[in-house]
C-alpha positions in Angstrom: 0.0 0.0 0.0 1.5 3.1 -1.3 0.1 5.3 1.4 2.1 3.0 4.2 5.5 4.4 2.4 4.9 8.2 3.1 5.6 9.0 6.5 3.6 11.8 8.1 4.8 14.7 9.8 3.2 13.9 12.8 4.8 9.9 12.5 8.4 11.7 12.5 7.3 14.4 15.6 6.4 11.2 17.3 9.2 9.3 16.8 11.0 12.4 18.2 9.3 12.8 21.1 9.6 8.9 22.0 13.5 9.4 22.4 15.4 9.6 25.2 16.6 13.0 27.0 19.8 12.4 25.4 19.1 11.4 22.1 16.5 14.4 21.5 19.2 16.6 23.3 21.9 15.3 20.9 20.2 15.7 17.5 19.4 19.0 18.5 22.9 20.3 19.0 24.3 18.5 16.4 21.3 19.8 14.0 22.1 23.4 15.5 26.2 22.9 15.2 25.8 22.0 11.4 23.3 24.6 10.5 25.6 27.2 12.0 28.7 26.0 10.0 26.7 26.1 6.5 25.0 29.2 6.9 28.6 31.1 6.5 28.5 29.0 3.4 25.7 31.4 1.5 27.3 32.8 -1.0 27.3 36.5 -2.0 25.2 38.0 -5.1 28.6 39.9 -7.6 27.0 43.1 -9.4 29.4 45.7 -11.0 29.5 48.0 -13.4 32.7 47.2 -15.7 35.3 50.4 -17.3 33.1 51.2 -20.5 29.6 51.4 -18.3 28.5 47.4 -18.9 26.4 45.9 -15.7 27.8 42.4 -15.2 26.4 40.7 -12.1 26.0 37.0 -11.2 23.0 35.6 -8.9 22.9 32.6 -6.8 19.4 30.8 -6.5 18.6 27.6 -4.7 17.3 24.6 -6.8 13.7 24.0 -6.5 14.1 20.1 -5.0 16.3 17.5 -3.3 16.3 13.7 -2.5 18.3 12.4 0.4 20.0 8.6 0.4 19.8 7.8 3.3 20.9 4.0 4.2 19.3 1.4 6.2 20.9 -2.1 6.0 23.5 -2.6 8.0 23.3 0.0 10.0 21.0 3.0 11.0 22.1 6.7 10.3 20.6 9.9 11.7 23.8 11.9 11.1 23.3 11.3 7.3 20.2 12.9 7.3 21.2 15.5 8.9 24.0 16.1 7.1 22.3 16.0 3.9 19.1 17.8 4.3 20.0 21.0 6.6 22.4 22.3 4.0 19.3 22.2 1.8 17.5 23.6 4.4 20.0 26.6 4.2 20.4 27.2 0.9 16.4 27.2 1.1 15.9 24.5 -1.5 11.8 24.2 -1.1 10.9 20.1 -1.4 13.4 18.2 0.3 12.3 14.7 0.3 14.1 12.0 2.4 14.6 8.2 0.9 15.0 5.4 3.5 14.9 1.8 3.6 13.4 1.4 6.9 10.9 -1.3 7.8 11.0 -1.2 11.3 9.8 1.9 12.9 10.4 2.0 16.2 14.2 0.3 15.7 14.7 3.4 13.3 13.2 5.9 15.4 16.0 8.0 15.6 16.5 8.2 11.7 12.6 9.5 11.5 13.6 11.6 14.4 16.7 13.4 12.7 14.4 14.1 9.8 11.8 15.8 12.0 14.9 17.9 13.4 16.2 18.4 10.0 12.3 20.2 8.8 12.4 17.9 5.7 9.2 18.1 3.7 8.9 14.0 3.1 9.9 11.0 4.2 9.1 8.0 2.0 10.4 4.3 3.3 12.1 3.3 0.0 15.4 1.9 -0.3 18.1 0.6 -3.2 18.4 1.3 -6.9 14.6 1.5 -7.5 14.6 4.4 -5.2 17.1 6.4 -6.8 15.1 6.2 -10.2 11.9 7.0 -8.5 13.3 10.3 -7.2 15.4 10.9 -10.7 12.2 10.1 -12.8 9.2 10.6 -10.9 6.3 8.0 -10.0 2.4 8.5 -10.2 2.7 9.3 -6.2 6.0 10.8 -6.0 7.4 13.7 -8.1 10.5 13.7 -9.2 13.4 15.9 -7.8 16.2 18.2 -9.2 19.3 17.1 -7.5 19.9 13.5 -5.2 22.7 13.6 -2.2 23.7 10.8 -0.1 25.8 7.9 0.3 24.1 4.5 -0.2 25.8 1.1 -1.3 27.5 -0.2 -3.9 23.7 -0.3 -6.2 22.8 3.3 -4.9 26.1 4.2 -6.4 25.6 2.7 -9.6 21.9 4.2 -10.0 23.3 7.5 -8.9 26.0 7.3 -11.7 22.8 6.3 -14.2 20.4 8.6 -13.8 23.1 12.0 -13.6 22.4 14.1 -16.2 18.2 13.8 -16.0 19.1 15.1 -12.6 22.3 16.1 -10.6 23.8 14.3 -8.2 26.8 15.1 -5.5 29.1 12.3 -5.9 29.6 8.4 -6.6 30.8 7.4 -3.0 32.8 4.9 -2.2 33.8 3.5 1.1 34.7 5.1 4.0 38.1 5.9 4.3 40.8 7.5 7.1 44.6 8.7 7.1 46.3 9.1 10.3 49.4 11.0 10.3 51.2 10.8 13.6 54.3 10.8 15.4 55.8 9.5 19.0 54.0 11.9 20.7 50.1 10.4 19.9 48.4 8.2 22.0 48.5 4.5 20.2 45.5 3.1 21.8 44.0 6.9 20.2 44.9 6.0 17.0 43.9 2.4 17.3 40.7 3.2 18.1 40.5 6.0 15.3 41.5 3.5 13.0 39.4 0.9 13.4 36.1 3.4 13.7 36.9 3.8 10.2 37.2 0.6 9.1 33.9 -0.5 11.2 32.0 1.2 9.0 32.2 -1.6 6.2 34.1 -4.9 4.7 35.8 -2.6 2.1 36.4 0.5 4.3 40.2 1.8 4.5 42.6 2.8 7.3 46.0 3.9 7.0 48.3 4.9 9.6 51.4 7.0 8.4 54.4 7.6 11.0 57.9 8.7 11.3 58.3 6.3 14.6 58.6 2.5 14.3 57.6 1.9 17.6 54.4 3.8 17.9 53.8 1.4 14.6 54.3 -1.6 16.7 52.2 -0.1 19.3 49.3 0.7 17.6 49.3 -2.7 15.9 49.1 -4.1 19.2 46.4 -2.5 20.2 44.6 -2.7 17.3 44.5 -6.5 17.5 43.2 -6.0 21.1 40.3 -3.7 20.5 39.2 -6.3 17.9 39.0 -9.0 20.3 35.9 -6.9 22.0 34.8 -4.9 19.2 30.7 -5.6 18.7 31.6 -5.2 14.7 34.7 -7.5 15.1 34.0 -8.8 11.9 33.4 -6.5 10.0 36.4 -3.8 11.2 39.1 -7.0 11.0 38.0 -7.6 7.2 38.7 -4.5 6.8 41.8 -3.9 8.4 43.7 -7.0 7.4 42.7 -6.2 3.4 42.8 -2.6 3.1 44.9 -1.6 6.2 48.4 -0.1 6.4 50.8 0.8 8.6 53.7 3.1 6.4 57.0 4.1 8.0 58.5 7.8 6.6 61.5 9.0 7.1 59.6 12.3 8.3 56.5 14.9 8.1 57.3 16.2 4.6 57.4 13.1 3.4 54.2 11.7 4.8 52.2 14.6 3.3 53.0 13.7 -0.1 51.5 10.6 0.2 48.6 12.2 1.7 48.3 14.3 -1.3 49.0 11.3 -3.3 46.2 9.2 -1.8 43.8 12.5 -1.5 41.7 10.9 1.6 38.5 11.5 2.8 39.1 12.1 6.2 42.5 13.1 7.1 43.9 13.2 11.2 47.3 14.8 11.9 48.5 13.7 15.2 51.5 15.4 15.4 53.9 18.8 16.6 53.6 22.0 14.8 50.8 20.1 12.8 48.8 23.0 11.9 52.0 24.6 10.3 51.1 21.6 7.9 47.6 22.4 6.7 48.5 24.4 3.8 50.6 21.7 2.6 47.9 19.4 2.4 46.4 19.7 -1.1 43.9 16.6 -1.7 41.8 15.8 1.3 38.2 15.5 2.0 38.4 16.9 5.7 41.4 17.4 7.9 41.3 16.7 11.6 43.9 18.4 13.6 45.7 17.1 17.0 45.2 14.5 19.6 41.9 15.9 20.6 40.3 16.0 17.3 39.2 12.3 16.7 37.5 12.0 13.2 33.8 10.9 14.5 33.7 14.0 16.0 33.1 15.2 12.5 30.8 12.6 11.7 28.3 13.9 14.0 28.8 17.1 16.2 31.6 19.5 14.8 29.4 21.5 12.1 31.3 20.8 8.8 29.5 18.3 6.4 30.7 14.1 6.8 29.4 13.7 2.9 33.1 13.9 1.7 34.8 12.9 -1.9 36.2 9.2 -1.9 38.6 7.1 -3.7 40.9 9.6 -4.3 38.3 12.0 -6.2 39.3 14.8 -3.0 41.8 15.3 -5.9 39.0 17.4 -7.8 35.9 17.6 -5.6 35.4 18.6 -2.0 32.6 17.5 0.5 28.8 18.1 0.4 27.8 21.7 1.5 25.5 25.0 0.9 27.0 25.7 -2.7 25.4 21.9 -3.8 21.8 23.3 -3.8 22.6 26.6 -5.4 22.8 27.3 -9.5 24.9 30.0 -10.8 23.2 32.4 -13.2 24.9 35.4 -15.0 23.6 38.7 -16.2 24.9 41.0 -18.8 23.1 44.3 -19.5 24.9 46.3 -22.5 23.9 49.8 -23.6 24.1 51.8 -27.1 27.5 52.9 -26.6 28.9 49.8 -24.9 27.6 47.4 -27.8 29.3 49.7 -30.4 32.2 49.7 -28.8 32.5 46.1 -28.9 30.4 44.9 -31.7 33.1 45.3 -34.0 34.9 42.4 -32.0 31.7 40.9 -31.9 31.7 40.7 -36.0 35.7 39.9 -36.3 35.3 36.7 -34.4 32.2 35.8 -35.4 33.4 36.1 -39.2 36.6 33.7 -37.8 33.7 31.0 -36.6 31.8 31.1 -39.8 28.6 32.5 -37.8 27.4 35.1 -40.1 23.7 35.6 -38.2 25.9 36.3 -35.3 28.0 38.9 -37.0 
């Protein structure tokens, strides 16, 4: 029954109000912390008036819809909606429309509840490629949207890649993925534990530790194989270390950030002194997370900048999920008599040169 799908607004409000003190308390500053950090995103209107008198100007406006990923299988994630629909939220995209797989709702209460937080304008329990083309294309219940955010698995991905171009989308993700640069002076079980909240997240997830000292190496792999032995998602976070893991040895700090800048990570931690005399060296990275009390999951939840980040090396060319995502550039050119006979002779010269008489 199609009508089961759409959640109300008063189904998410009550799934809000059924959480505990600290959940509701959470999602609120969180929701609050994220907002603040994209509004100083909106971009500023340019209007000027050039040396011969031509007004040239260029005007941000927010698309007209969004549809949010959001995952539900092996795991539940109220920081993605967040994350995804309050930047909408700020740019002042009008329909933003929430895609779910969730079955369950009292298990996923929390997801409903971040939506409620997050003001979207529906939720619809739909999951998987077939969701993706139903936001892209449209249904007879569900009109179709301008733009689709949001990570989802390795089908999600592929429908995303498909249906770009009838609509837009922010990115093909890939796994999660975490750098740590650190050296004598981190904590290992710190960095063990960063590690392995990266690679938690999925089979294929990666996590990479690069030092200048061998035995904080040796350290951290010690402890790593400890935390595993009580990790609830043992499984999943020692599949993923023991493929995709690594431990590299540099010969120092300069070194190391090549190989960031090489690799171009989506979530980059520098554990080390004078590490914020580094920043600017860093070229390709998703996020950067500076000193021993930045862990990365703070920035998957609280901080305020967006967790939606480029993968698989794309940080190379792209950047994370954020206020400029819902906006379209449009430019404005207003000529006068004088102006346009000043330059029309150009005009006609390299018109001529293209073969475009009408334009001439």
């Amino acid at each position: 029954n199609i009508e089961e799908l759409y959640l109300s607004k008063n189904i998410l409000k009550n799934a809000y109000d059924s959480l505990k003190k600290e959940e509701k308390q959470a999602l609120k500053i969180a929701a609050e912390r994220i907002k603040n950090f994209h509004k100083h995103q909106i971009p500023v209107n340019i209007s000027y008036k050039d040396h011969i008198d031509i007004n040239l100007g260029l005007k941000y406006s927010p698309i007209s819809s969004a549809g949010f990923y959001v995952p539900g299988g092996k795991a539940i994630y109220p920081s993605s909606v967040l994350m995804n629909a309050i930047p909408a939220l700020v740019a002042g995209v009008e329909r933003r429309v929430v895609v779910s797989p969730v079955s369950d709702l009292k298990k996923s209460a929390i997801v409903l509840a971040a939506a409620y937080v997050a003001n979207v304008t529906e939720f619809i329990c739909m999951g998987g490629a077939h969701a993706v083309a139903a936001l892209a294309y449209g249904t007879e219940t569900l009109k179709a949207v301008d733009k689709i955010v949001g990570p989802g698995n390795a089908y999600v991905a592929e429908a995303k890649r498909q249906v770009f171009g009838k609509v837009g989308i922010d990115s093909i993700a890939g796994p999660s993925e975490v750098l740590i640069v650190c050296d004598k002076s981190a904590n290992p079980n710190h960095v063990a534990i960063d590690l392995l909240s990266q690679a938690e997240h999925d089979e294929l997830a990666q996590a990479i530790l690069i030092t200048d000292d061998k035995e904080l190496a040796l350290k951290v792999e010690h402890s790593i194989k400890e935390f595993l032995t009580t990790l609830p998602r043992s499984r999943i976070a020692s599949s993923s270390w023991n493929n995709f893991g690594a431990i590299i040895l540099v010969q120092d700090m300069n070194e190391a950030i090549k190989i960031v800048n090489f690799i171009a990570p989506e979530h980059l931690q520098l554990i080390f002194k004078n590490a914020k005399t580094f920043v600017n060296k860093v070229k390709n990275a998703g996020a950067i997370f500076l000193g021993p009390f930045t862990p990365e999951a703070v920035g998957d939840y609280i901080a305020g900048p967006n967790h939606v980040l480029p993968t698989s090396g794309t940080a190379k060319f792209s950047s994370g999920l954020g206020v400029l995502d819902f906006y379209k550039r449009t430019t404005i050119v207003n000529f006068n008599k004088k102006n346009l006979y000043e330059l029309g002779e150009h005009v006609i010269t390299l018109a001529k040169a293209e073969g475009l008489d009408a334009h001439a």
